[in-house]
C-alpha positions as CSV (number, residue, x, y, z in Angstrom):
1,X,-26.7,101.0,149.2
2,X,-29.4,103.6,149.3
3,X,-31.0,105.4,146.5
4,X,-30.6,109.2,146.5
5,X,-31.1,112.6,144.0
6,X,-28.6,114.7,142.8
7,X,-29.3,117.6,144.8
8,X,-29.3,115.5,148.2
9,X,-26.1,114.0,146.8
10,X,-24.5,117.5,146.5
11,X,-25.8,118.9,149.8
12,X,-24.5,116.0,151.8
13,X,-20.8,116.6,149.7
14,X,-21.0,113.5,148.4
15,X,-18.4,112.5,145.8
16,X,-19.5,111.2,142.3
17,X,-17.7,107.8,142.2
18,X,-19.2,106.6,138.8
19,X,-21.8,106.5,136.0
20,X,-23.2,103.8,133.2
21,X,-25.7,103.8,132.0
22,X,-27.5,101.3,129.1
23,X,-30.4,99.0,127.8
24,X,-29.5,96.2,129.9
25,X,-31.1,96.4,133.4
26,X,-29.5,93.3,134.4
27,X,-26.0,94.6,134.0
28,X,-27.1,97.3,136.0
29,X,-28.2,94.7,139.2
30,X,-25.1,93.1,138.7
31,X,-22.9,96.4,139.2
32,X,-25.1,97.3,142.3
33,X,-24.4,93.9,143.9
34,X,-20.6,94.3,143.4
35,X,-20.8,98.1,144.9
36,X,-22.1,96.5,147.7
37,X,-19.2,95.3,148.9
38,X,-17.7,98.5,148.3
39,X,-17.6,100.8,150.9
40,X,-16.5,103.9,148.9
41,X,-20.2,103.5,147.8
42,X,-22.8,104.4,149.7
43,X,-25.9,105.8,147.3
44,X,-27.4,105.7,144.0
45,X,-29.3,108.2,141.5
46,X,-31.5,106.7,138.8
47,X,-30.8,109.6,136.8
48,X,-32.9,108.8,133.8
49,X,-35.4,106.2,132.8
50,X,-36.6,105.8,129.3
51,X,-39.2,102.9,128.2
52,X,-40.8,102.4,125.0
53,X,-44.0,100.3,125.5
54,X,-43.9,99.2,122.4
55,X,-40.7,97.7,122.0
56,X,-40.7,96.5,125.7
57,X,-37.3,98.4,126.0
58,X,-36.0,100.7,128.6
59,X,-32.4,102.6,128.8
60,X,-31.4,103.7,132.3
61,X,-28.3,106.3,133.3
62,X,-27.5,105.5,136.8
63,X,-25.0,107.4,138.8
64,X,-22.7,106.3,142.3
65,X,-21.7,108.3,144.9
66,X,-19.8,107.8,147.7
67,X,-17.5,110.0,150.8
């Protein structure tokens, strides 16, 4: 799986297969390693990143896309 922006994503035609997005990063490696073994999808968008220094806390939205 490769990472990729949302305009390269729509260029190529790609289809939008899904979206999460939360506080828990390690739900989000956990997702990516079971996309893996689907074919349908191919890329990835980190399509926002928020971390608070002082609370040590971060909230990703992360989207999929796929042919």
């Amino acid at each position: 799986m490769k990472e990729i922006n949302k305009n390269r994503a729509n260029e190529m035609n790609l289809k939008l297969i899904g979206r999460v997005g939360n506080s828990d990063f390690s739900k989000l490696i956990l997702l990516i390693e079971r996309l893996k073994e689907n074919k349908n999808a191919m890329y990835y968008a980190m399509d926002l990143i928020l971390y608070n220094q002082d609370t040590e806390k971060g909230e990703y939205h992360v989207s999929f896309w796929g042919e």
